[in-house]
C-alpha beads as a LAMMPS data file, in Angstrom:
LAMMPS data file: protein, C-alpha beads

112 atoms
111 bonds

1 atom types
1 bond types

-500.0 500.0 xlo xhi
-500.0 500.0 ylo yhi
-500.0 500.0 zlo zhi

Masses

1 110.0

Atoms # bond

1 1 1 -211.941 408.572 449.830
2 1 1 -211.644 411.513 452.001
3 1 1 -210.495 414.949 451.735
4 1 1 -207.630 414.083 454.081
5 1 1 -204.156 413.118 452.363
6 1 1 -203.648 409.119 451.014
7 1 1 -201.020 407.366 452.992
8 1 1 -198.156 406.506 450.867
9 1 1 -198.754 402.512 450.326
10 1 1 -202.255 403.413 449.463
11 1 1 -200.883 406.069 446.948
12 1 1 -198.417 403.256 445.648
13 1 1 -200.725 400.218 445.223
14 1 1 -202.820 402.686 443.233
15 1 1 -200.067 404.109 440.998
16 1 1 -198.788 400.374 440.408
17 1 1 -202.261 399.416 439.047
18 1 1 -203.065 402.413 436.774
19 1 1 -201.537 401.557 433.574
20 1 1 -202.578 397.855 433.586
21 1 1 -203.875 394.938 436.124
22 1 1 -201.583 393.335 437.824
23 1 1 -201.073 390.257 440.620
24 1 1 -199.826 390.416 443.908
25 1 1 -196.316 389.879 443.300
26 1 1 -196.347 391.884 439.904
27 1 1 -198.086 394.561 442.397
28 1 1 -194.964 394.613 444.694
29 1 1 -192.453 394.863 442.251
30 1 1 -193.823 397.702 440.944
31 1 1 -194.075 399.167 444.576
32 1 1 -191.045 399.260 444.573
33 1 1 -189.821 400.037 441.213
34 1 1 -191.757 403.420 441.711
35 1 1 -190.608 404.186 444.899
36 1 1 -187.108 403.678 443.708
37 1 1 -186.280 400.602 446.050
38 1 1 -187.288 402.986 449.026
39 1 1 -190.525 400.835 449.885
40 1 1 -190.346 397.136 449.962
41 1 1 -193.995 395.440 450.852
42 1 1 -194.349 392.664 452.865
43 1 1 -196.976 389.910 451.701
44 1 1 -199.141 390.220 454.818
45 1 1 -199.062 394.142 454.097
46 1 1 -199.649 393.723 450.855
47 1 1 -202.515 391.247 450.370
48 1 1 -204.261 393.232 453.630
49 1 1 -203.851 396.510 451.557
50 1 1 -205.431 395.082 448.613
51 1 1 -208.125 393.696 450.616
52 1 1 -208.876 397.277 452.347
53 1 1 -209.181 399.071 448.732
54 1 1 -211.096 396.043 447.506
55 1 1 -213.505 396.933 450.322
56 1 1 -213.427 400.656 449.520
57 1 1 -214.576 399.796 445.997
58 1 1 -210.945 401.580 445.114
59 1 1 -209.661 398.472 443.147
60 1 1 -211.450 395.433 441.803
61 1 1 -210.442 391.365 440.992
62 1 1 -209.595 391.603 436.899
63 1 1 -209.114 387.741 437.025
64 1 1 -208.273 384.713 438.736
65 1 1 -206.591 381.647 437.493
66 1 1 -204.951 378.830 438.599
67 1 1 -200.979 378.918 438.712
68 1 1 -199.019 376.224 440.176
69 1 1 -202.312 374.556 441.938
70 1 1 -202.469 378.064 443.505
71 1 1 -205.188 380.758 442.970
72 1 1 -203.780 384.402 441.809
73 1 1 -205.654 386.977 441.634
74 1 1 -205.194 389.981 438.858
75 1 1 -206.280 393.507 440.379
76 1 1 -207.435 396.463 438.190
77 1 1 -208.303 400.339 439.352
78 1 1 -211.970 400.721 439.545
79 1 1 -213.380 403.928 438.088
80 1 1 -213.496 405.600 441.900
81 1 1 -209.867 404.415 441.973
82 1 1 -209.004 406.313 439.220
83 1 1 -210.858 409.568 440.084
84 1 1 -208.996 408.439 443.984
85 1 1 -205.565 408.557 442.892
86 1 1 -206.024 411.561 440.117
87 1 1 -207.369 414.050 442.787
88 1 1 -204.268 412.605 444.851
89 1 1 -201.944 413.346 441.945
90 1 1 -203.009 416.755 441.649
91 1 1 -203.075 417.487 445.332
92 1 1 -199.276 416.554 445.231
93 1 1 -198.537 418.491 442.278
94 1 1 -199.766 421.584 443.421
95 1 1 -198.149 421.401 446.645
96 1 1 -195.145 420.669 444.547
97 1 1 -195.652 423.397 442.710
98 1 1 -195.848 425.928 445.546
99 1 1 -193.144 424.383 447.198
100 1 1 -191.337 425.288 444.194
101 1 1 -192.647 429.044 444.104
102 1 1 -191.978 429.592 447.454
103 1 1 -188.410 428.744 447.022
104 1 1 -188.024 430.628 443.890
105 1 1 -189.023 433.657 446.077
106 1 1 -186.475 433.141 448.937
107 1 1 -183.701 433.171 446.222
108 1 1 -182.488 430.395 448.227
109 1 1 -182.014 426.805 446.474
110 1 1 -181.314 423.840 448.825
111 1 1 -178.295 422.401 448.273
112 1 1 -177.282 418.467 449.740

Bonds

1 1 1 2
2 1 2 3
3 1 3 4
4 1 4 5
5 1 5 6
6 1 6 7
7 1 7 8
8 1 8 9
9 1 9 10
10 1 10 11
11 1 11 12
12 1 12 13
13 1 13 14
14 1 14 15
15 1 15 16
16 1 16 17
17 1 17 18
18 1 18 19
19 1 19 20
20 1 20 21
21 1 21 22
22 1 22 23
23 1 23 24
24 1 24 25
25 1 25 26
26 1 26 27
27 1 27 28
28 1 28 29
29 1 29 30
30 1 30 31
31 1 31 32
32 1 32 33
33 1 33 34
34 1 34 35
35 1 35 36
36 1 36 37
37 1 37 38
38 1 38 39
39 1 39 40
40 1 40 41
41 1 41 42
42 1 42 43
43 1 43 44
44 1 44 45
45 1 45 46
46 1 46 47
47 1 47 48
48 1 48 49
49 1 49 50
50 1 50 51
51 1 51 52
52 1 52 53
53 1 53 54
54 1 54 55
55 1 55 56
56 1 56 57
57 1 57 58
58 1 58 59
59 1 59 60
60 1 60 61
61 1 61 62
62 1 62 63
63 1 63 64
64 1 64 65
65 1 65 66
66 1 66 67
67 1 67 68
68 1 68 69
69 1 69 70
70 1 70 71
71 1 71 72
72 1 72 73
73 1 73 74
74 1 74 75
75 1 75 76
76 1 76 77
77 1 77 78
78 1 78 79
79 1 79 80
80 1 80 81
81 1 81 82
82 1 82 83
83 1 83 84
84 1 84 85
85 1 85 86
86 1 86 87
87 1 87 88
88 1 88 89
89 1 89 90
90 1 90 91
91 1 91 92
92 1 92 93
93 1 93 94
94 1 94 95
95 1 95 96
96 1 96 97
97 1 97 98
98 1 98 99
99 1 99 100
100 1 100 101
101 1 101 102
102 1 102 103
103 1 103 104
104 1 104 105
105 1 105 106
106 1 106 107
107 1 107 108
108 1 108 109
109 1 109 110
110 1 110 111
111 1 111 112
């Protein structure tokens, strides 16, 4: 990965593999569990995501079986996926977290 910011599928295909492997349709699901129903992913999206992280060594193939004379494929966060999407997580945080200050400083809440 880069120094630059991960784009936000990239962020959630990552997030949705980092507590256990999971298949392509698992994998969306939990897209959009953790987006809260915001982002819904599209199979061609999807399966041409995985394929890009797959090729940046980001994820990994955990398994592959048969199911309904159909090949599935279980994904899994390699160890550079891991370090990927920690460094992301803290990047976020601490722009949180400033975002947060700064407010605190204005006195001024938002309010919706």
């Amino acid at each position: 990965m880069t120094d630059r910011a991960m784009q936000e599928p990239t962020l959630l295909l990552l997030t949705a593999l980092a507590d256990e492997p999971r298949h392509g349709y698992a994998i969306a699901r939990e897209v959009e569990s953790i987006s809260g129903g915001r982002v819904k992913m599209r199979t061609g999206t999807l399966y041409g995501a995985l394929e890009r992280l797959l090729q940046q060594g980001l994820i990994e193939v955990h398994k592959e079986e048969v199911v309904d004379s159909r090949l599935r494929r279980t994904y899994t966060l390699t160890a550079p996926g891991r370090t990927a999407l920690a460094a992301e997580a803290e990047r976020i945080a601490a722009t949180a977290r400033e975002a947060t200050r700064r407010l605190g400083a204005t006195g001024k809440a938002a309010t919706a």
